[in-house]
TORVEX-991569 format. One record per residue (C-alpha): residue number from 0; x, y, z. Coordinates in steps of 0.05 Angstrom, whole numbers. Last residue first. Layout:
<sites>
+-----+--------+--------+--------+
!   k !      u !      v !      w !
+-----+--------+--------+--------+
! NUM !      X !      Y !      Z !
...
+-----+--------+--------+--------+
</sites>
This chain:
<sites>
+-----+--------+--------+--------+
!   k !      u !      v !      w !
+-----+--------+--------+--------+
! 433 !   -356 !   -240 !   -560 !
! 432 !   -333 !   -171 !   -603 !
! 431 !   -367 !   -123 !   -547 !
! 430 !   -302 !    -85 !   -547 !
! 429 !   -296 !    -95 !   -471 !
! 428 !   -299 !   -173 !   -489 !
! 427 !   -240 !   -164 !   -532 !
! 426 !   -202 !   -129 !   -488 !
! 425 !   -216 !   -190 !   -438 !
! 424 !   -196 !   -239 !   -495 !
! 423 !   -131 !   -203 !   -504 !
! 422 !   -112 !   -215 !   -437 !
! 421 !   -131 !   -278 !   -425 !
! 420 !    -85 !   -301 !   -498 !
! 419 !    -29 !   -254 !   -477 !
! 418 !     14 !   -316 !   -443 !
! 417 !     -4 !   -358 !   -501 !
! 416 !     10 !   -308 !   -557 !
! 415 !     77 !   -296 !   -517 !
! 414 !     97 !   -374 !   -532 !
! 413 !     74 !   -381 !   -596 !
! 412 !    109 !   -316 !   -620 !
! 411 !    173 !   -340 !   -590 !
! 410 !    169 !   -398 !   -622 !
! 409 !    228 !   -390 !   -670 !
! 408 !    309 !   -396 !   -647 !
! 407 !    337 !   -462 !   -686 !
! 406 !    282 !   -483 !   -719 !
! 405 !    269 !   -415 !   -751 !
! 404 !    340 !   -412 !   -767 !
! 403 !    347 !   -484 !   -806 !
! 402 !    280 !   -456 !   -850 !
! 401 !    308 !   -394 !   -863 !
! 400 !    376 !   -436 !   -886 !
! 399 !    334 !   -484 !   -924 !
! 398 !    288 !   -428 !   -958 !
! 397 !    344 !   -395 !   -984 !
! 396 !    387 !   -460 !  -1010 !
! 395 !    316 !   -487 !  -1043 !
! 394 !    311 !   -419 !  -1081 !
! 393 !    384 !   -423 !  -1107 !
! 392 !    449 !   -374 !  -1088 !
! 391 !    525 !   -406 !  -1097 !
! 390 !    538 !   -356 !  -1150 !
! 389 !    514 !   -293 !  -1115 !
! 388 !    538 !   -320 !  -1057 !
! 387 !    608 !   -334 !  -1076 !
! 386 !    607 !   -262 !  -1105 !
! 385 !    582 !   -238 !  -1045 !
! 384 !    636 !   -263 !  -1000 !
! 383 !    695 !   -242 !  -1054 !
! 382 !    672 !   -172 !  -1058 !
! 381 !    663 !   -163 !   -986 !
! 380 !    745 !   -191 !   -970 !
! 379 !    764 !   -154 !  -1026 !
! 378 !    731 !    -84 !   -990 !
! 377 !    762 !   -103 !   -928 !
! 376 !    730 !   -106 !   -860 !
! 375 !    694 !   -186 !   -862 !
! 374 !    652 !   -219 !   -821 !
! 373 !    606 !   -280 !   -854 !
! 372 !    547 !   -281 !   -809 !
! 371 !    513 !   -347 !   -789 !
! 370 !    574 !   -384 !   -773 !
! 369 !    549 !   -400 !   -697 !
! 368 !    597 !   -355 !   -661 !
! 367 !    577 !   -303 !   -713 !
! 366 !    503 !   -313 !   -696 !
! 365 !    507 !   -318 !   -621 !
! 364 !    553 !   -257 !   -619 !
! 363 !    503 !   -217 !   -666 !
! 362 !    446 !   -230 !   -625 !
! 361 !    473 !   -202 !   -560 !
! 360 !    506 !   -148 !   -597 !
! 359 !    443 !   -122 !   -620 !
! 358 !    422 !    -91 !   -548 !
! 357 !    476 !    -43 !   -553 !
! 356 !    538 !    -45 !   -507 !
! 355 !    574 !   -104 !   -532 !
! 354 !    596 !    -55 !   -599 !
! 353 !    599 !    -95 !   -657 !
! 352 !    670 !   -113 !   -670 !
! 351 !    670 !   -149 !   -743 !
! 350 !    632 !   -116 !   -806 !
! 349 !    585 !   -156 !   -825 !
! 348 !    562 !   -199 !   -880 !
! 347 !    501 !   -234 !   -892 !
! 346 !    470 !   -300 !   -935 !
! 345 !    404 !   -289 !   -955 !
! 344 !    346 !   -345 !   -922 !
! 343 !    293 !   -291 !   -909 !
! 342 !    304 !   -311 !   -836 !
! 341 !    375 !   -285 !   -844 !
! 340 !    360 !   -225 !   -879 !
! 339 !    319 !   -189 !   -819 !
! 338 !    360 !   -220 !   -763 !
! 337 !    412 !   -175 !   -766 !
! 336 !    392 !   -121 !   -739 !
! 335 !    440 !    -65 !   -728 !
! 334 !    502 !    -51 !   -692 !
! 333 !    543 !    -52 !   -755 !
! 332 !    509 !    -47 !   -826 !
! 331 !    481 !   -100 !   -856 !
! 330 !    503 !   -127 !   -917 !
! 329 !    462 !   -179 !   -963 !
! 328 !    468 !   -242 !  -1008 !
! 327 !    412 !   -258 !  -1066 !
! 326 !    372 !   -205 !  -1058 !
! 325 !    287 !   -218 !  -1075 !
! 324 !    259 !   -226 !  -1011 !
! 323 !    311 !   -176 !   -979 !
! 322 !    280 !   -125 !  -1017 !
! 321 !    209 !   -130 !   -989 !
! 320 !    240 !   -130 !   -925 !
! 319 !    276 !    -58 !   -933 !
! 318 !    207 !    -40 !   -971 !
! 317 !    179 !     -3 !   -903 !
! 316 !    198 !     77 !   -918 !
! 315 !    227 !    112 !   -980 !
! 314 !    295 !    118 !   -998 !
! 313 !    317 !     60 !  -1022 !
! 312 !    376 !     71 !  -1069 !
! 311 !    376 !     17 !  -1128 !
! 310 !    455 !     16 !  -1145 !
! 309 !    472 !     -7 !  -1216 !
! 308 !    429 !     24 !  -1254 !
! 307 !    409 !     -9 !  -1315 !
! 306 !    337 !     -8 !  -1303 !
! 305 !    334 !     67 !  -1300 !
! 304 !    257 !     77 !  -1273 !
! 303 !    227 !    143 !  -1278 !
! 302 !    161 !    150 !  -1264 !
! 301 !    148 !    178 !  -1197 !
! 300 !    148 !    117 !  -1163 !
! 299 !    219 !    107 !  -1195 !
! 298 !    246 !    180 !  -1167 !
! 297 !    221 !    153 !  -1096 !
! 296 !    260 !     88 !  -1106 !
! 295 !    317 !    124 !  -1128 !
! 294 !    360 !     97 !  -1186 !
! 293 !    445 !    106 !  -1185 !
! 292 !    506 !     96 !  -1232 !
! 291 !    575 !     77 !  -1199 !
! 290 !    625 !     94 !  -1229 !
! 289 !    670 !     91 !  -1149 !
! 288 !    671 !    162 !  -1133 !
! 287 !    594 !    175 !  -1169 !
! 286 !    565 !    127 !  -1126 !
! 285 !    609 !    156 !  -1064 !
! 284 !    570 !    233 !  -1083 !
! 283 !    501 !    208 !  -1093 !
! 282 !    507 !    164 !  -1025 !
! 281 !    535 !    229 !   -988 !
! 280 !    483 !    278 !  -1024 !
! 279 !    421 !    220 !   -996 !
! 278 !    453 !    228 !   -920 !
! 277 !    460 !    295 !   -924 !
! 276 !    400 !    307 !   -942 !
! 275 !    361 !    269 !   -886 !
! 274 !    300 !    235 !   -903 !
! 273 !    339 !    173 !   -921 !
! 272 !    353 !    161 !   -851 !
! 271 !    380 !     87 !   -846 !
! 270 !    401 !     83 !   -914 !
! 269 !    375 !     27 !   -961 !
! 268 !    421 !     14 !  -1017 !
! 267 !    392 !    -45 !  -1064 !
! 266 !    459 !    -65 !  -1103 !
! 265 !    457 !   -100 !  -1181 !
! 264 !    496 !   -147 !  -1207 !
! 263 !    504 !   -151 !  -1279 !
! 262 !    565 !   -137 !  -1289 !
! 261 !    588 !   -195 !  -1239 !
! 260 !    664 !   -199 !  -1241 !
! 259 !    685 !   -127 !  -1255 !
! 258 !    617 !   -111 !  -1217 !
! 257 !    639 !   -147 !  -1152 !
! 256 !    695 !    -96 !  -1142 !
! 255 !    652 !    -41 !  -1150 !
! 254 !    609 !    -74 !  -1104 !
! 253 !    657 !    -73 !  -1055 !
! 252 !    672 !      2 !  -1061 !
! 251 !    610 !     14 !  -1051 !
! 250 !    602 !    -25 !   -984 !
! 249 !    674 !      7 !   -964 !
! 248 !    652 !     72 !   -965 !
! 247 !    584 !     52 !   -928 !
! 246 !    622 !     26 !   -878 !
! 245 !    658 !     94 !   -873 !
! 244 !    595 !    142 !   -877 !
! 243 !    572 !    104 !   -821 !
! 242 !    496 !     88 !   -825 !
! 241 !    493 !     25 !   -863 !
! 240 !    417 !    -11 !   -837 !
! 239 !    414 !    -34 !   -896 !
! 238 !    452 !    -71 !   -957 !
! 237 !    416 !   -118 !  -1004 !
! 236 !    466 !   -149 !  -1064 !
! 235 !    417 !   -168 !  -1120 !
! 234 !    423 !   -210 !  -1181 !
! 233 !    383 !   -185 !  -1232 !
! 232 !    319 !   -217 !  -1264 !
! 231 !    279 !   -146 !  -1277 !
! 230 !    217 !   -170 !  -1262 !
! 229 !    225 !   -202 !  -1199 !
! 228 !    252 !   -138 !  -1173 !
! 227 !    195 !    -88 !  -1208 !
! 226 !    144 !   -142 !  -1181 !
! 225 !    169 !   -132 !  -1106 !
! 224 !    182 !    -59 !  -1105 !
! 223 !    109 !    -55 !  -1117 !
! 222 !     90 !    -15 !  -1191 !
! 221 !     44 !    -76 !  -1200 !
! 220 !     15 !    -82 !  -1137 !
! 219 !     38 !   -144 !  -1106 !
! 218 !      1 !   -210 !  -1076 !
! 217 !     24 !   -231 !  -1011 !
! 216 !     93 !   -269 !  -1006 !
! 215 !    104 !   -330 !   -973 !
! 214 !    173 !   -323 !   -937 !
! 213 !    135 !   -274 !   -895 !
! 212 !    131 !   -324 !   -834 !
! 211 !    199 !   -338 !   -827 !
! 210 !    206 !   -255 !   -817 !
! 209 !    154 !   -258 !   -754 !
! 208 !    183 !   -318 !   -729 !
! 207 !    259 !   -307 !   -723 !
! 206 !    242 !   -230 !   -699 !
! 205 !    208 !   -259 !   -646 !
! 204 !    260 !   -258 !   -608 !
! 203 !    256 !   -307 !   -543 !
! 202 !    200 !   -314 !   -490 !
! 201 !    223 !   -303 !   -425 !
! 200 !    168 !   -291 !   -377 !
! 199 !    159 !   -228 !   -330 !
! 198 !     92 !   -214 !   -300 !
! 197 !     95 !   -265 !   -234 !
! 196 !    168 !   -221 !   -218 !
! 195 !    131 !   -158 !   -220 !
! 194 !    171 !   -106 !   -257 !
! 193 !    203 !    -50 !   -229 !
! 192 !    281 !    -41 !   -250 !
! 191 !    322 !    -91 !   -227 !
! 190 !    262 !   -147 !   -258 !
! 189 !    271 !   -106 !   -312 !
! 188 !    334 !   -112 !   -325 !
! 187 !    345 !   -188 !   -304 !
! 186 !    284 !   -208 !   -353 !
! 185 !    336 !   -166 !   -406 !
! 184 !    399 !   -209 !   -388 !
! 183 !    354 !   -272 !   -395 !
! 182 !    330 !   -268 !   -463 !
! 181 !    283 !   -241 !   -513 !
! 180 !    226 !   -210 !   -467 !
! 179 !    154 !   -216 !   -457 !
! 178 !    119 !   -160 !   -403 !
! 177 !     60 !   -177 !   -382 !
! 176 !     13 !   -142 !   -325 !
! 175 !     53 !    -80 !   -335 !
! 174 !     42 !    -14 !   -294 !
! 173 !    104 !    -45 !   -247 !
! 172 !    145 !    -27 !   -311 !
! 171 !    129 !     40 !   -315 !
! 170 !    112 !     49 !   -239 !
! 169 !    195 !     25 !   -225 !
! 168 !    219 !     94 !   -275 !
! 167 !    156 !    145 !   -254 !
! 166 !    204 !    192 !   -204 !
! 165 !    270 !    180 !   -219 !
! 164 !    259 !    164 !   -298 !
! 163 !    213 !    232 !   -310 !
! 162 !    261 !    276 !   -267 !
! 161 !    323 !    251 !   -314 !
! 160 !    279 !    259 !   -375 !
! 159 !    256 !    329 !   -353 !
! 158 !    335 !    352 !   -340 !
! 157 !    358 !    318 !   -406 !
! 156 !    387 !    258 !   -447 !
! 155 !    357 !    205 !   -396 !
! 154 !    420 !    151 !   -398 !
! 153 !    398 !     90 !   -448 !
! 152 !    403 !     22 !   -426 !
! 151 !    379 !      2 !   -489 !
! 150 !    329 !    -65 !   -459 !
! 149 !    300 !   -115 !   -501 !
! 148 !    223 !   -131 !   -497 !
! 147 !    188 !   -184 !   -550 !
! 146 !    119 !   -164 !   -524 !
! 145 !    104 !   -108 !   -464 !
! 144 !     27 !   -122 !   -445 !
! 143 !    -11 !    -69 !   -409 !
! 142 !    -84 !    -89 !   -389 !
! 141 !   -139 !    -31 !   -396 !
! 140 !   -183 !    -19 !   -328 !
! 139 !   -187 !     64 !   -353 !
! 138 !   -140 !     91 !   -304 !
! 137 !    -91 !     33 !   -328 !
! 136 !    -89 !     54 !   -403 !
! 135 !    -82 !    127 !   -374 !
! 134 !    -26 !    114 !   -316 !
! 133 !     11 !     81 !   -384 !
! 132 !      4 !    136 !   -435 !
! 131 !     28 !    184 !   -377 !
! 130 !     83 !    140 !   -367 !
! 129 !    111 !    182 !   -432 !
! 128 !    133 !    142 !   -487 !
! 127 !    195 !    163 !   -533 !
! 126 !    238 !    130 !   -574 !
! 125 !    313 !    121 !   -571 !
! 124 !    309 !     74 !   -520 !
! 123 !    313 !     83 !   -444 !
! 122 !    281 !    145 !   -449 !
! 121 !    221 !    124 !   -396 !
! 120 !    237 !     51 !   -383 !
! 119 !    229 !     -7 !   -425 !
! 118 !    219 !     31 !   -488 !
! 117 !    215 !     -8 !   -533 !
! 116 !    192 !    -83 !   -563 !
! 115 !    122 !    -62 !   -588 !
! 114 !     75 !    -40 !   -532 !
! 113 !      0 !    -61 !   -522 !
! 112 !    -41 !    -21 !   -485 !
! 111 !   -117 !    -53 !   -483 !
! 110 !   -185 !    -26 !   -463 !
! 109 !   -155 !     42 !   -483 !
! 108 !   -211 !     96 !   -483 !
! 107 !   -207 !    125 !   -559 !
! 106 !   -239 !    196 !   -555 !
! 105 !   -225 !    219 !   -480 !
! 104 !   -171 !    167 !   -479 !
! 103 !   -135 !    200 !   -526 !
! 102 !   -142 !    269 !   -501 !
! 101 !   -121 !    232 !   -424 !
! 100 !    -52 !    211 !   -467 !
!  99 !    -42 !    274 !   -506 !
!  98 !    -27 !    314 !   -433 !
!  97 !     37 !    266 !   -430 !
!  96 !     69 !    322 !   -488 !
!  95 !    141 !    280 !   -506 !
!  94 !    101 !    281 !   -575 !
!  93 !     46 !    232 !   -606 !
!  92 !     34 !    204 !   -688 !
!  91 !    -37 !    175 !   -681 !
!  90 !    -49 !    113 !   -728 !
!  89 !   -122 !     90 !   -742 !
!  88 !   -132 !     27 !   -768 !
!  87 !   -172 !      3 !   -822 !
!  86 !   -115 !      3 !   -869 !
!  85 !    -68 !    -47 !   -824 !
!  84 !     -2 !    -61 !   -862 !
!  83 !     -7 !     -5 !   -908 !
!  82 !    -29 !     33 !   -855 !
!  81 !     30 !     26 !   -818 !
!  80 !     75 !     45 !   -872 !
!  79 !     30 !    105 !   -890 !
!  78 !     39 !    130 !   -815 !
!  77 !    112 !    120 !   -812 !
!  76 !    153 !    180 !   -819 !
!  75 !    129 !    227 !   -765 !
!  74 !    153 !    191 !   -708 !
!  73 !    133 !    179 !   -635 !
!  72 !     78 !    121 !   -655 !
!  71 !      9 !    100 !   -632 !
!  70 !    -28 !     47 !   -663 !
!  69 !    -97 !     53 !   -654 !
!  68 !   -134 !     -3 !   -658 !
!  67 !   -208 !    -31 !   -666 !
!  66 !   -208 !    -23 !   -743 !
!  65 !   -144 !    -70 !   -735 !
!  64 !   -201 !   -125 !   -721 !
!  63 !   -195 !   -160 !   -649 !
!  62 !   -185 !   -233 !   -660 !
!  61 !   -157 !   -236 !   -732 !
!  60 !   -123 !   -177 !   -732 !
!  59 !    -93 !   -201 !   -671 !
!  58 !    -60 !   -267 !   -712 !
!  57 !    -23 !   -209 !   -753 !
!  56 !     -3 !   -176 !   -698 !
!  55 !     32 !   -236 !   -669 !
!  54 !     64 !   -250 !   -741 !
!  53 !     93 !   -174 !   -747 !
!  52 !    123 !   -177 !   -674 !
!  51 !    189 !   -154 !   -707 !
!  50 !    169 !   -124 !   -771 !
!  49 !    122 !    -73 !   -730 !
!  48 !    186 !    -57 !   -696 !
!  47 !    228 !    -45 !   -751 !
!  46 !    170 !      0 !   -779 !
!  45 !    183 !     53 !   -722 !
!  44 !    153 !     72 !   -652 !
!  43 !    102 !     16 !   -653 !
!  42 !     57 !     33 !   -587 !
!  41 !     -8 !     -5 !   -594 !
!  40 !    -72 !     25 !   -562 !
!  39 !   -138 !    -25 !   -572 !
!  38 !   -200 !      9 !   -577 !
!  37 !   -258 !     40 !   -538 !
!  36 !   -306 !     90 !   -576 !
!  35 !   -330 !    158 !   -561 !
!  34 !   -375 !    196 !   -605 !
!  33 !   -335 !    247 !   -641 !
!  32 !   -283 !    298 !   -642 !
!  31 !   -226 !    299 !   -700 !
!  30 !   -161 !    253 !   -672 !
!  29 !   -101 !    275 !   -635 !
!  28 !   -116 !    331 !   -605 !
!  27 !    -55 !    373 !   -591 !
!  26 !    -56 !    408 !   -518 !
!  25 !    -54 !    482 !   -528 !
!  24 !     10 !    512 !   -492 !
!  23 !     -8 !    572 !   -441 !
!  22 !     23 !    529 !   -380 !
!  21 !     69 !    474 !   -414 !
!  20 !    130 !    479 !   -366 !
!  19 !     84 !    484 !   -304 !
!  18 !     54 !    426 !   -329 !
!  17 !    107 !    387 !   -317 !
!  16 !    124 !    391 !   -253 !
!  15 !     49 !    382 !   -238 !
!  14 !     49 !    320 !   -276 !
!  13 !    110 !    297 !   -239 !
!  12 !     87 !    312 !   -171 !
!  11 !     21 !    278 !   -180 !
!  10 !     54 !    215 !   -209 !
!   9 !    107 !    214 !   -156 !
!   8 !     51 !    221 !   -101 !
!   7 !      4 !    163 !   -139 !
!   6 !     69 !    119 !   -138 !
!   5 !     91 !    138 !    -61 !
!   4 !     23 !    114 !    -50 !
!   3 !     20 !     47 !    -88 !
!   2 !     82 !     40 !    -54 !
!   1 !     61 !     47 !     19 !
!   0 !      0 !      0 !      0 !
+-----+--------+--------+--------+
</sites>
């Protein structure tokens, strides 16, 4: 009871903290007024982590319709990715603003918050997720379920994110009635930091299952990334996720290398922040170094598609996984995810010496150890591994090594649809679905 009082008190002195800082700001509304009506609240800050539980959310469309959600995101850049995943459902982009949580509620009241992966903790990940969202979903009876969690063991980056983690850090996670995660160093985090022992299970990544399950392809518009691919006939190289100007040096000059052996080879470029102009004058500018002629996606949607181009550069949102279903070998870039390409079957390179601080390395030791990742820091070295690939590279080969990985690590799905099963039928029941 002391707790739960010390918790209300914290809240209380938070808020007010807060809204000192926000006195004469208008609170953003997040949808037009209406009626009314419960829903679902997801939290998906970015595409990668609607890829990752993409196979549970999948089976919940079929138990609670995605017109019954609202998926909730920090970012600007994702809405039409979402929705082309889930059209019926509404997607409500939200700020560091906790006042936007009881707006929500007022037009959407949460019988379910369901959170995607991150954040653990206030600003532990680079996301963000005021506890407001949670002390809402709870104020109005909703359950809280945490799937496929991994820790960042981010530092707060300011004054209000340092006050925000002292004060509401153990009622984030103690908010949750289920919180799923990969492995045994993150059940240890949380358990440090909040949770209730009887609400944490460790369930594995469901990365392994999500991406195993997309190996059947759904039907393609015709100017889809996917039917321009298979299409064309060329051997891909896929690299993403390549966010140091460096790496991606060296990624371009592999591929010149590959070219003098492999003219037809072509590269699908996807850089982590294509929105950035920087970014997209730094790929332009290496492509030209090394004679290398470029396509953008977004210049293709808008009619013009070079077909001899030898790098594809992605620079619109979601198709990273689309691409990886028709590459033939891939790249990805260091500290990322991994995981991605290997369950489409591609064989992957890395650099070595990921840094054991982020919550990829974890992944990325078992999967070196294990012979899953080719590692390699010279351009030759690159060159030579895809080439081998490239020639190496049948449909059977693909599916067999998906097939060997979902074995290996899958059923994490399985196992957090189980534990979320009474949960989900509850919210279902408060939806009048039964």
């Amino acid at each position: 009871m002391h707790g739960e009082f010390a918790q209300r008190l914290n809240w209380h002195l938070f808020s007010a903290l807060d809204g000192l800082t926000r006195l004469g700001k208008p609170v953003a509304q997040p949808l037009a007024p209406g009626r009314p009506q419960p829903a679902i609240w997801l939290f998906i800050s970015t595409i990668g982590e609607m890829n990752a539980i993409g196979g549970f959310l999948e089976r919940l469309a079929t138990l609670i319709p995605a017109e019954h959600w609202v998926i909730l995101s920090d970012r600007k850049i994702y809405r039409s990715a979402y929705l082309q995943r889930f059209p019926s459902a509404q997607v409500v982009e939200i700020s560091d603003d906790p006042r936007e949580a009881a707006a929500l509620a007022a037009q959407r009241p949460p019988a379910l918050l369901l959170v995607a992966e991150i954040p653990l903790q206030p600003s532990d990940a680079p996301c963000r997720l005021p506890y407001a969202w949670a002390h809402s979903a709870r104020r109005h009876g909703a359950a809280l379920l945490l799937l496929n969690g991994w820790p960042y063991r981010y530092q707060p980056s300011c004054r209000a994110d340092l006050l925000e983690r002292k004060l509401l850090g153990r009622a984030w996670l103690r908010a949750f009635d289920l919180v799923c995660i990969q492995d045994q160093a993150g059940a240890d985090f949380v358990l440090a930091h909040g949770a209730r022992p009887a609400s944490v299970h460790i369930t594995g990544n469901m990365k392994f299952d999500a991406l195993a399950q997309s190996s059947t392809p759904p039907a393609e518009a015709e100017n889809s990334l996917a039917s321009w691919l298979q299409a064309s006939g060329r051997p891909s190289i896929v690299a993403g996720s390549v966010t140091d100007a460096a790496e991606q040096e060296l990624v371009l000059a592999a591929f010149a290398l590959l070219r003098q052996q492999e003219a037809n080879a072509r590269l699908l470029l996807a850089p982590r922040h294509p929105e950035n102009p920087a970014v997209m004058a730094n790929i332009a500018q290496q492509c030209q170094q090394f004679g290398l002629s470029q396509q953008l996606r977004s210049a293709m949607l808008a009619g013009e598609a070079d077909r001899a181009a030898a790098c594809l550069v992605l620079d619109t949102m979601g198709e990273l996984r689309t691409a990886f279903r028709f590459g033939a070998a891939s790249h990805i870039g260091r500290d990322h995810n991994l995981l991605e390409p290997l369950c489409a079957g591609l064989p992957v390179s890395a650099l070595p010496d990921w840094n054991s601080s982020y919550p990829s390395y974890p992944v990325f030791k078992l999967l070196a150890e294990g012979g899953d990742v080719a590692l390699h820091d010279d351009a030759r070295g690159l060159a030579d591994c895809w080439q081998a690939a490239l020639r190496a590279h049948t449909a059977a080969q693909q599916a067999a090594r998906a097939q060997s990985l979902h074995q290996r690590f899958g059923g994490a799905t399985e196992r957090s649809w189980q534990l979320a099963s009474p949960y989900l039928n509850q919210a279902r029941a408060r939806l009048g679905l039964t």
